[in-house]
KOLVEXLUM-731115 format. One line per field, with one value per atom (N, C-alpha, C): x, y, z; atom name. Coordinates in Angstrom, 3 decimals, m for minus. Example, Ala and Ser with C-alpha at 12.3 -4.5 7.8 and 13.67 -1.06 7.14 Angstrom:
% KOLVEXLUM-731115
c1 <- c(13.190,12.300,13.200,12.850,13.670,12.900);
c2 <- c(m5.690,m4.500,m3.300,m2.250,m1.060,0.030);
c3 <- c(7.800,7.800,7.800,7.080,7.140,7.870);
atom <- c(N,CA,C,N,CA,C);
% end
This chain:
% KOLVEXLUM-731115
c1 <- c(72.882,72.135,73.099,72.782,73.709,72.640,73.438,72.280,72.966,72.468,73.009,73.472,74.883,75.098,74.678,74.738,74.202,75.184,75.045,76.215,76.262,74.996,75.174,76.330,76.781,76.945,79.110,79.148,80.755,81.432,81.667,82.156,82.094,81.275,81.450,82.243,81.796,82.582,83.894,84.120,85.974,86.589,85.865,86.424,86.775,85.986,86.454,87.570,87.115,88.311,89.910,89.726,91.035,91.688,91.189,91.693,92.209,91.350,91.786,92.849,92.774,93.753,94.605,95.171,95.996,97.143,97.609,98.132,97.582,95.987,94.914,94.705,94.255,94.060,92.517,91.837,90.430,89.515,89.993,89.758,89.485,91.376,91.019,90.082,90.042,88.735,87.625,87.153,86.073,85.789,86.596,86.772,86.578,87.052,87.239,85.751,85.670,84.213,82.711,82.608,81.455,81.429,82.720,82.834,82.324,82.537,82.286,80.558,80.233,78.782,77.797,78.503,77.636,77.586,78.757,78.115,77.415,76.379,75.605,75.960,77.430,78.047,78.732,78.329,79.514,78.141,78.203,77.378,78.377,78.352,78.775,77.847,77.993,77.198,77.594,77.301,77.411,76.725,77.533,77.371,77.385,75.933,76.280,75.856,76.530,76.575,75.985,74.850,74.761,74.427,73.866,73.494,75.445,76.617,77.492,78.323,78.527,79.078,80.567,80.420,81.724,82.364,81.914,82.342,81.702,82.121,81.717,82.053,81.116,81.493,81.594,82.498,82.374,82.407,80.944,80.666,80.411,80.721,80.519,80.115,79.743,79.288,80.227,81.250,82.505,81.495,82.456,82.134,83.350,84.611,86.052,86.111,87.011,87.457,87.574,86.757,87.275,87.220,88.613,89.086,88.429,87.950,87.160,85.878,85.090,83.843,83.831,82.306,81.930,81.108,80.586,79.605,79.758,78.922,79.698,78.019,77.335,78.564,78.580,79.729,79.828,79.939,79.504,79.130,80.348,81.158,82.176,82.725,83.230,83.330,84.886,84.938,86.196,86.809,86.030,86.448,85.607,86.047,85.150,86.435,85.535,86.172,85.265,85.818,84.901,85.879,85.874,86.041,86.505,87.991,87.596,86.726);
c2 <- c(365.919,365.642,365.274,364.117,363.796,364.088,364.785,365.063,364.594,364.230,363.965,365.507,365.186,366.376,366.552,368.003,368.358,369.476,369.795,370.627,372.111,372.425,373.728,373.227,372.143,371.976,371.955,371.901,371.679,372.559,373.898,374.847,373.790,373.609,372.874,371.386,370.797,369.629,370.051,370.712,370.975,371.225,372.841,372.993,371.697,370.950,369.748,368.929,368.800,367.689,367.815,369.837,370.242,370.310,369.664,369.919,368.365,367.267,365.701,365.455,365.851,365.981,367.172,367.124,368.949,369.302,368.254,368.528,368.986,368.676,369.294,370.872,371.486,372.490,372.580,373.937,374.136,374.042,374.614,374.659,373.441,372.651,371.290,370.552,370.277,369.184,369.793,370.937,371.456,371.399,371.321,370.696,369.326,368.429,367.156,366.701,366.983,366.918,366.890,368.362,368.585,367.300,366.949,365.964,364.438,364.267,362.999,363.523,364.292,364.591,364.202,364.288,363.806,362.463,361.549,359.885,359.675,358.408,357.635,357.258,356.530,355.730,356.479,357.523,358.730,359.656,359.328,359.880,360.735,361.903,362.431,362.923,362.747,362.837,363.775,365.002,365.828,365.773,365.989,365.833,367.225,367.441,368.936,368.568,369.894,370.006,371.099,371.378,373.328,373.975,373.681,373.431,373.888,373.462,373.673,372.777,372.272,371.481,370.944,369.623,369.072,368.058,367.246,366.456,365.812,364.975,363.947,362.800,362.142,360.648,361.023,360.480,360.210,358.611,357.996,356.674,355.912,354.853,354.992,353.298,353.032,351.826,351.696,350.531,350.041,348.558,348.613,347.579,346.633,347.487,346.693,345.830,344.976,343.759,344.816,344.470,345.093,343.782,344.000,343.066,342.384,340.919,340.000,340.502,340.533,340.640,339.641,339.166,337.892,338.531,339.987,340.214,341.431,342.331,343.701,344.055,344.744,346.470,346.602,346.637,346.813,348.267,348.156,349.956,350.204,351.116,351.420,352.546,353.034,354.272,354.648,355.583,356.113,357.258,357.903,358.869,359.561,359.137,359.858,361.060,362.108,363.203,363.122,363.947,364.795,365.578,366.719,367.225,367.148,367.714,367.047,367.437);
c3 <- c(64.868,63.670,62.539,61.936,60.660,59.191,58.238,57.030,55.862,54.604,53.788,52.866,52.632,51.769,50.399,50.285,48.685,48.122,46.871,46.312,47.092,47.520,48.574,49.904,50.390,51.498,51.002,49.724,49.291,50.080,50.357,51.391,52.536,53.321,54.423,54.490,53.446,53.085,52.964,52.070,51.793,52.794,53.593,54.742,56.221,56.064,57.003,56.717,55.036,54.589,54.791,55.035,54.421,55.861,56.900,58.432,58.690,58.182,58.178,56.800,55.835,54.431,54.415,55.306,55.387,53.935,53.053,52.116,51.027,51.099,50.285,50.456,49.207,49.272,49.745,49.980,50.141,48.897,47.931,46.639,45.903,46.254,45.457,45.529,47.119,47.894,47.411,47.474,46.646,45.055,44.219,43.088,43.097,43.794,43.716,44.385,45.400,45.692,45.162,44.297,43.178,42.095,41.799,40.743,41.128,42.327,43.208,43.613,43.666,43.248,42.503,41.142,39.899,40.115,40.634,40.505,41.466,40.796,41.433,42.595,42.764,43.523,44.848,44.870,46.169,46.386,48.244,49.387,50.336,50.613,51.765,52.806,54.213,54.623,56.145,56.797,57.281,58.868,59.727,61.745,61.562,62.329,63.217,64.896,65.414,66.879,67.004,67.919,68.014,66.514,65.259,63.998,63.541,64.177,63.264,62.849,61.535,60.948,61.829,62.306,62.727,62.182,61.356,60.707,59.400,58.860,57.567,57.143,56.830,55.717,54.231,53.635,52.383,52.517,51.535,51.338,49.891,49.457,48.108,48.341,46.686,46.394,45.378,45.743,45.029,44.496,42.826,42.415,41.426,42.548,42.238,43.096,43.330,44.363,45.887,46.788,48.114,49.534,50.236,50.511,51.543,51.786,52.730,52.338,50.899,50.793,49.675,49.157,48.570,47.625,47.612,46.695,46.368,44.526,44.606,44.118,44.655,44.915,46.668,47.059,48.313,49.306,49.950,50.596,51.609,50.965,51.327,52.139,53.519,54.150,53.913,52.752,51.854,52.818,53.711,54.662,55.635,57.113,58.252,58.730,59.472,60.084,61.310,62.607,63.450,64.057,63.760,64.929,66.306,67.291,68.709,69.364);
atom <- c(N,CA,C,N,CA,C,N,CA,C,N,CA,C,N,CA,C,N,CA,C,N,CA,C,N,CA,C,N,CA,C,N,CA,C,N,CA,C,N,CA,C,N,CA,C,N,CA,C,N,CA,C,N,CA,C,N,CA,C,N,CA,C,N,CA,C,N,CA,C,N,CA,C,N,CA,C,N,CA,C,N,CA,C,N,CA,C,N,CA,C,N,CA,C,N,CA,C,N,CA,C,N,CA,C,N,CA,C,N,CA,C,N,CA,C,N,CA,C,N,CA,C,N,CA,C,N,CA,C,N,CA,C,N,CA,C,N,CA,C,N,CA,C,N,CA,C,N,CA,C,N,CA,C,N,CA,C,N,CA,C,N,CA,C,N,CA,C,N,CA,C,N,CA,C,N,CA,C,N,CA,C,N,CA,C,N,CA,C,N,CA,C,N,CA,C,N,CA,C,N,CA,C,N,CA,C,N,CA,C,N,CA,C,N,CA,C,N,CA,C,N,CA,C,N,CA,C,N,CA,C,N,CA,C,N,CA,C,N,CA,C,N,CA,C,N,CA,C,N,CA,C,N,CA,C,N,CA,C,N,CA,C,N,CA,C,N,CA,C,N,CA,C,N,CA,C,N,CA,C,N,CA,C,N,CA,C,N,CA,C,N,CA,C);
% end
């Protein structure tokens, strides 16, 4: 099952991020995360297996130059995880 995340789900989010971003703290990504919350433009979105969280997208709608596209706002995948 893939679900879209919500600010209850940041624990789970961080905790993934901080296994694919290992120089990140748990905390930070959780900080940094809530904030990427409030915009319009940033989707994360949550895989479970067995109902337990294995991975995530972070997806956004860029409306800077992104490279071999012709039109903006373009839908962008800023970061996948899973789990092995």
């Amino acid at each position: 099952m893939v679900q879209k995340a919500d600010k209850n789900d940041l624990a789970m989010l961080a905790n993934l991020a901080a296994l694919m971003w290992s120089l990140s703290t748990i905390d930070t990504l959780f900080h940094e995360f809530s904030e990427m919350m409030l915009k319009e433009n940033v989707q994360f979105f949550l895989k479970f297996a067995n109902n337990v969280p294995v991975g995530f997208a972070q997806c956004s709608l860029r409306y800077d130059y992104v490279e071999d596209t012709e039109t903006t706002p373009v839908g962008y995948l800023e970061g996948i995880f899973v789990k092995e």
